[in-house]
Every structure is written in structure tokens, then in C-alpha cells.
mmCIF file of the C-alpha atoms, coordinates in Angstrom:
data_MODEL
# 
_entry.id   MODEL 
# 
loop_
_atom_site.group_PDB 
_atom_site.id 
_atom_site.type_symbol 
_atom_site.label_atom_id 
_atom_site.label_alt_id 
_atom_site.label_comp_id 
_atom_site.label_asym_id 
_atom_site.label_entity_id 
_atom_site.label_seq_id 
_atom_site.pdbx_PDB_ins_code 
_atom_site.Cartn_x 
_atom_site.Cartn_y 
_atom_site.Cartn_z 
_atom_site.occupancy 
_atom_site.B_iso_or_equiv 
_atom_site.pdbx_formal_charge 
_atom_site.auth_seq_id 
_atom_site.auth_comp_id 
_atom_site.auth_asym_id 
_atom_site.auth_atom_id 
_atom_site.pdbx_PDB_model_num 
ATOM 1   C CA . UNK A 1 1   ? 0.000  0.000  0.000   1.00 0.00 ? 1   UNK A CA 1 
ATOM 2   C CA . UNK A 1 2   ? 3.020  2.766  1.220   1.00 0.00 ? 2   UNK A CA 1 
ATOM 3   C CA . UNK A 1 3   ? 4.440  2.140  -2.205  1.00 0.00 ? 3   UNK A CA 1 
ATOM 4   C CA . UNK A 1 4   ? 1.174  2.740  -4.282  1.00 0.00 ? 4   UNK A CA 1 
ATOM 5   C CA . UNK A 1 5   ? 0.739  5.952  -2.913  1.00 0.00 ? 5   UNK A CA 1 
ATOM 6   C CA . UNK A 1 6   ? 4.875  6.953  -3.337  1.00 0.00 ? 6   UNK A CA 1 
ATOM 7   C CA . UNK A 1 7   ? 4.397  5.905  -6.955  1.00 0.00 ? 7   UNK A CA 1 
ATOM 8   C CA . UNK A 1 8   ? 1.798  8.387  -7.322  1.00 0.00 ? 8   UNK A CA 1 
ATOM 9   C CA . UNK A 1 9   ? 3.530  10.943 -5.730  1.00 0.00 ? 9   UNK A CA 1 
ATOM 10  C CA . UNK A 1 10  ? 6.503  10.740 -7.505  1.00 0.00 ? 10  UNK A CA 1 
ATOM 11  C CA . UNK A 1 11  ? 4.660  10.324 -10.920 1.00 0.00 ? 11  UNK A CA 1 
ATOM 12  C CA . UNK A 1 12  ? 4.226  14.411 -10.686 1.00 0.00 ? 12  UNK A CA 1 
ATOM 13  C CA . UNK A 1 13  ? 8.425  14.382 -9.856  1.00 0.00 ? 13  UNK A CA 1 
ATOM 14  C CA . UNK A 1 14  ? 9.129  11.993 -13.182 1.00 0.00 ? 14  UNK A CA 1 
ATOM 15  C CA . UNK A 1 15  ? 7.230  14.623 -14.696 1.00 0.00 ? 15  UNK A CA 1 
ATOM 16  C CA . UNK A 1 16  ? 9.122  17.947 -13.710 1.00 0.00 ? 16  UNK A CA 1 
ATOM 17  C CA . UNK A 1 17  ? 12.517 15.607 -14.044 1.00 0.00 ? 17  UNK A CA 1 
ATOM 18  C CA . UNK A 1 18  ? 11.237 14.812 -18.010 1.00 0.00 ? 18  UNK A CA 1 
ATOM 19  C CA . UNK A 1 19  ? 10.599 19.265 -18.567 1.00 0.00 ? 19  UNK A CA 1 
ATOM 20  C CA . UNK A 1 20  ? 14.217 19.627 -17.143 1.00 0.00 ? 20  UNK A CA 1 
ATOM 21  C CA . UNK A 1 21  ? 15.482 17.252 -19.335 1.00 0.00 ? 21  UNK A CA 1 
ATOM 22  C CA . UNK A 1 22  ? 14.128 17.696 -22.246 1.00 0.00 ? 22  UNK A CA 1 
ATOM 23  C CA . UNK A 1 23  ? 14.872 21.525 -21.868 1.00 0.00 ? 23  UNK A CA 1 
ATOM 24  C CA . UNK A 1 24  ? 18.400 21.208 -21.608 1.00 0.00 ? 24  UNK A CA 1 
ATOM 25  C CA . UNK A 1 25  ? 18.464 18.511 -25.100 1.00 0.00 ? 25  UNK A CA 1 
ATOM 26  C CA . UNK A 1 26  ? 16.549 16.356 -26.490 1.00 0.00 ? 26  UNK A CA 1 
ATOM 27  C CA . UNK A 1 27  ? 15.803 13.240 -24.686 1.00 0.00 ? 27  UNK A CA 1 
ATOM 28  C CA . UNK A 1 28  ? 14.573 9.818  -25.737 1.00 0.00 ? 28  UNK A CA 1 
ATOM 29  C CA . UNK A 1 29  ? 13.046 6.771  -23.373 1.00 0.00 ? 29  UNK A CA 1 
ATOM 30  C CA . UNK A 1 30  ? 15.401 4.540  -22.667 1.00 0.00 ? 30  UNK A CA 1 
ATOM 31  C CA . UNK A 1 31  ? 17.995 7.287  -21.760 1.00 0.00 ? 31  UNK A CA 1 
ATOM 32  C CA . UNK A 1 32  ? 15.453 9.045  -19.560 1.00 0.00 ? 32  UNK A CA 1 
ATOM 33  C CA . UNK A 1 33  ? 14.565 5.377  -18.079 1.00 0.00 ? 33  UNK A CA 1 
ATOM 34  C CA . UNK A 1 34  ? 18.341 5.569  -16.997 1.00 0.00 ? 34  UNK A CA 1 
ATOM 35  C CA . UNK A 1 35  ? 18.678 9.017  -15.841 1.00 0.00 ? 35  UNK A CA 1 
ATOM 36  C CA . UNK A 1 36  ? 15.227 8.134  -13.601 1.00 0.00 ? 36  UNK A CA 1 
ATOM 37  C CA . UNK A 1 37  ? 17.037 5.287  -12.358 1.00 0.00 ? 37  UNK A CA 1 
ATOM 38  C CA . UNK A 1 38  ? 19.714 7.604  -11.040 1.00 0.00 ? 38  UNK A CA 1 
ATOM 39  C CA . UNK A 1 39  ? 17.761 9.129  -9.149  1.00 0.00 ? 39  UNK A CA 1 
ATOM 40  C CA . UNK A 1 40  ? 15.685 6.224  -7.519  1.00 0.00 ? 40  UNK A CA 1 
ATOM 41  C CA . UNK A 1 41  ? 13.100 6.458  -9.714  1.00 0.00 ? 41  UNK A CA 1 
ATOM 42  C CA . UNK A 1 42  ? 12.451 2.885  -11.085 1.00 0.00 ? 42  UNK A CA 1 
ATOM 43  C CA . UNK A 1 43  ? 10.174 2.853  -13.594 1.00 0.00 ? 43  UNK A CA 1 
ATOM 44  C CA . UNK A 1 44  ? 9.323  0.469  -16.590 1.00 0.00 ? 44  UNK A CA 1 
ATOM 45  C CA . UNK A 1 45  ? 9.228  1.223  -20.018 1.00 0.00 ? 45  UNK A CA 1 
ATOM 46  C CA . UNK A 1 46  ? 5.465  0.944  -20.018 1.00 0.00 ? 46  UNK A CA 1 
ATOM 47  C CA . UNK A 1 47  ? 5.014  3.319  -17.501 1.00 0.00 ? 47  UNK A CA 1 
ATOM 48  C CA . UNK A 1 48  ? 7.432  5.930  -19.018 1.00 0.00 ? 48  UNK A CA 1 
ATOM 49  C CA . UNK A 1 49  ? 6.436  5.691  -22.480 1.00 0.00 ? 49  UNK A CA 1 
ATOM 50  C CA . UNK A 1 50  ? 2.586  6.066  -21.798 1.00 0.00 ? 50  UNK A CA 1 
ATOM 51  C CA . UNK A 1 51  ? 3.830  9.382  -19.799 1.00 0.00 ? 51  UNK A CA 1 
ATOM 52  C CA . UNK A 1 52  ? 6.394  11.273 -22.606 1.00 0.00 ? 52  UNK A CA 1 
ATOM 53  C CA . UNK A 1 53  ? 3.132  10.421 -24.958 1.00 0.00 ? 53  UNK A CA 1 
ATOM 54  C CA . UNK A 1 54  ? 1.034  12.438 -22.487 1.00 0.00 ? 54  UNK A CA 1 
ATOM 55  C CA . UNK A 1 55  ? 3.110  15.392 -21.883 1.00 0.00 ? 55  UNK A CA 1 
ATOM 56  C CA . UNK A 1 56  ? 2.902  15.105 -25.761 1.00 0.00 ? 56  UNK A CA 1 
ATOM 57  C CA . UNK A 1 57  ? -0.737 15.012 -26.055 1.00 0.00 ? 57  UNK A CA 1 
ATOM 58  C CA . UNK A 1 58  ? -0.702 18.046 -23.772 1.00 0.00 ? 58  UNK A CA 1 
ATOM 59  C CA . UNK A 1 59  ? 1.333  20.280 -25.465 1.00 0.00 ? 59  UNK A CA 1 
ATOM 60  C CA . UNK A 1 60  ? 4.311  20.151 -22.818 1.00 0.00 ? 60  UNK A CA 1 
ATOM 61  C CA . UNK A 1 61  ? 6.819  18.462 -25.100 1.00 0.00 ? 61  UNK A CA 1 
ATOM 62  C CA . UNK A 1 62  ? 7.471  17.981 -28.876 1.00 0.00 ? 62  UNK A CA 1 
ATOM 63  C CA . UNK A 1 63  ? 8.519  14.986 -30.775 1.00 0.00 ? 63  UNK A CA 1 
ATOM 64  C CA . UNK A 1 64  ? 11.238 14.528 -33.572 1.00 0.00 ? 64  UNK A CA 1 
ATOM 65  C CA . UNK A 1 65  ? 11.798 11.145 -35.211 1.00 0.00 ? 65  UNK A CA 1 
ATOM 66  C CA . UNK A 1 66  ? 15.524 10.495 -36.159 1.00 0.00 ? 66  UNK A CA 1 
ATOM 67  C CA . UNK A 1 67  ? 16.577 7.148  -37.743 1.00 0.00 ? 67  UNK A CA 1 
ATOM 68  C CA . UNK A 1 68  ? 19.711 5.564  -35.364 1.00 0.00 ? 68  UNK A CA 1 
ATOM 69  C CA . UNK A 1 69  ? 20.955 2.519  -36.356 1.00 0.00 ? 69  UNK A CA 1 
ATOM 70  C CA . UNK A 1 70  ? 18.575 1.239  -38.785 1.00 0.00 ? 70  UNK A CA 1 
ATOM 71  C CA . UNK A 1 71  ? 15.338 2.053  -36.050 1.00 0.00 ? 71  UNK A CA 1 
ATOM 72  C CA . UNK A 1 72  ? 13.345 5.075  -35.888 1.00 0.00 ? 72  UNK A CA 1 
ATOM 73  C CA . UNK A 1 73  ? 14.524 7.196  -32.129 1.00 0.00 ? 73  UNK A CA 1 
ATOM 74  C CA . UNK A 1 74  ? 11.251 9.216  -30.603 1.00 0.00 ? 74  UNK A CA 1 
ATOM 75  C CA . UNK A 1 75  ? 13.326 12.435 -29.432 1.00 0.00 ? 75  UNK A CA 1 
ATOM 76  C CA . UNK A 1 76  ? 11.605 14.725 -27.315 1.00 0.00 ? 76  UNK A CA 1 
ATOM 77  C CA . UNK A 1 77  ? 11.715 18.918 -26.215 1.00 0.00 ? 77  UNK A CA 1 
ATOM 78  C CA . UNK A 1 78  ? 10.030 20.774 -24.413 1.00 0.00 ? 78  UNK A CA 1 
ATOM 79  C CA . UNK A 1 79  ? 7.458  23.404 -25.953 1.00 0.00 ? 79  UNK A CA 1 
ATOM 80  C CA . UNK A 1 80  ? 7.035  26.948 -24.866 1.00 0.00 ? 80  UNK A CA 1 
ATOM 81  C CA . UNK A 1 81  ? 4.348  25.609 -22.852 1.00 0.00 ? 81  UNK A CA 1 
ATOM 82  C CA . UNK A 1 82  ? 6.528  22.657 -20.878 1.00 0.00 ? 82  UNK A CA 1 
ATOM 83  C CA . UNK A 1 83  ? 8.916  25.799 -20.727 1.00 0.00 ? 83  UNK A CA 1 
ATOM 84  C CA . UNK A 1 84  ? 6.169  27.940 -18.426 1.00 0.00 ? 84  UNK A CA 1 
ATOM 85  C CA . UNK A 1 85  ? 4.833  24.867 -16.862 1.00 0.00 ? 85  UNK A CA 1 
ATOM 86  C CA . UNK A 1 86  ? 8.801  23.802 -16.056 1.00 0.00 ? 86  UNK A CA 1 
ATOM 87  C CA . UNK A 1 87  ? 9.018  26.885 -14.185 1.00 0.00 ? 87  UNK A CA 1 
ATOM 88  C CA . UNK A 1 88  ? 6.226  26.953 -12.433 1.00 0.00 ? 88  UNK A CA 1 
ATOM 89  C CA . UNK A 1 89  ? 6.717  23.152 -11.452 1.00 0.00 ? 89  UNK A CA 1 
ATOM 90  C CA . UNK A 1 90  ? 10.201 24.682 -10.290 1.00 0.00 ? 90  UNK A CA 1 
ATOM 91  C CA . UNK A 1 91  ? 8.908  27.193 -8.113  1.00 0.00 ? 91  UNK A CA 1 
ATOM 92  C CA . UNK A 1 92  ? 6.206  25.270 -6.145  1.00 0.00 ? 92  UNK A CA 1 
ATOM 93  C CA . UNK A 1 93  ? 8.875  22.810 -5.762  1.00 0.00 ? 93  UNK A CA 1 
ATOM 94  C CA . UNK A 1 94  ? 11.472 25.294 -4.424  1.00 0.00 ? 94  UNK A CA 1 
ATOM 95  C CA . UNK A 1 95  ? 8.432  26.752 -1.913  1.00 0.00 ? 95  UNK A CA 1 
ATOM 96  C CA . UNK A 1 96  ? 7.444  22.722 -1.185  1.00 0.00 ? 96  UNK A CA 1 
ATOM 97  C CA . UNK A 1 97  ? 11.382 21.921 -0.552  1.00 0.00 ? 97  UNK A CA 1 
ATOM 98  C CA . UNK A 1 98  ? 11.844 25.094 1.734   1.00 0.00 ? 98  UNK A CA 1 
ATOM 99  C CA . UNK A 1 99  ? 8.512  24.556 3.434   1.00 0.00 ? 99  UNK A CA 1 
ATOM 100 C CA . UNK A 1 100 ? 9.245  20.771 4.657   1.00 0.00 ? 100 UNK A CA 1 
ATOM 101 C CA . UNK A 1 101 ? 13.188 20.430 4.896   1.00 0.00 ? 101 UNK A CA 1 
ATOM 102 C CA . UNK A 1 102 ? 12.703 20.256 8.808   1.00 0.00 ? 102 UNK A CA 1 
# 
């Protein structure tokens, strides 16, 4: 039960972690499934995936197809709009971190 309810919680955290990403470059799944993994997040490709197409779907990020080694590579950005929602996100976070650090 605990970890059903830290999965959702840290489903809105994979999703500020994915803006700040794909700000910086453009990123594709299985190197975000890595970087997530760095951080503790451990997520499966069938959760992630289902999520980047989302943030898609929503205007947050943009997709560019790019053939690498023979197989079409999903890479995604960020939009304007993930670009106002990233900072947003980073200033409720900032107020959140300050608010419960102890």
C-alpha cells in the first residue's frame, strides 16, 4: 500500500525531471529510463512511455523522429508551454522543498 501511494507521488516528480530534461536537449526513453534510475526512480518502459506520450498530447513536449541505427529514435523537447509549466513546477517545488526540509 506505502508504495502505491509513493508511486503516485513521484509520478508528478518523473514529470518535472522529463521538462528539465528535455529543456536542456533532447531526450529519448530509454535514456530518460536511466537518468530516472539515477535518481531512484524505477520505472518500466510501459510506464514511461505512456507518460512522454502524455506530456505530448498536452502540449508540454514535442517529438522529432531520427533514424539511429537502422530504427526510428522518438526524441523529445520541451514546448514553450513545458517551458512555463517547467518553471512553475520549479517554483512550487522550491516553496514545497523550503517549506518541509525540517
Amino acid at each position: 500500500m506505502e508504495e502505491k501511494v509513493l508511486r503516485k507521488l513521484f509520478l508528478g516528480f518523473i514529470h518535472i525531471h522529463i521538462l528539465h530534461h528535455a529543456k536542456e536537449h533532447p531526450i529519448f526513453g530509454l535514456w530518460m529510463l536511466e537518468e530516472l534510475k539515477e535518481h531512484g526512480y524505477n520505472i518500466s518502459a510501459g510506464t514511461l512511455y505512456p507518460i512522454l506520450h502524455n506530456m505530448e498530447s498536452d502540449g508540454l513536449l514535442q517529438k522529432d523522429e531520427k533514424k539511429v541505427e537502422g530504427k526510428i529514435r522518438k526524441y523529445y523537447t520541451t514546448t514553450q508551454k513545458g517551458d512555463i509549466v517547467l518553471v512553475e513546477a520549479r517554483k512550487k517545488a522550491y516553496e514545497l522543498f523550503k517549506e518541509i526540509k525540517e
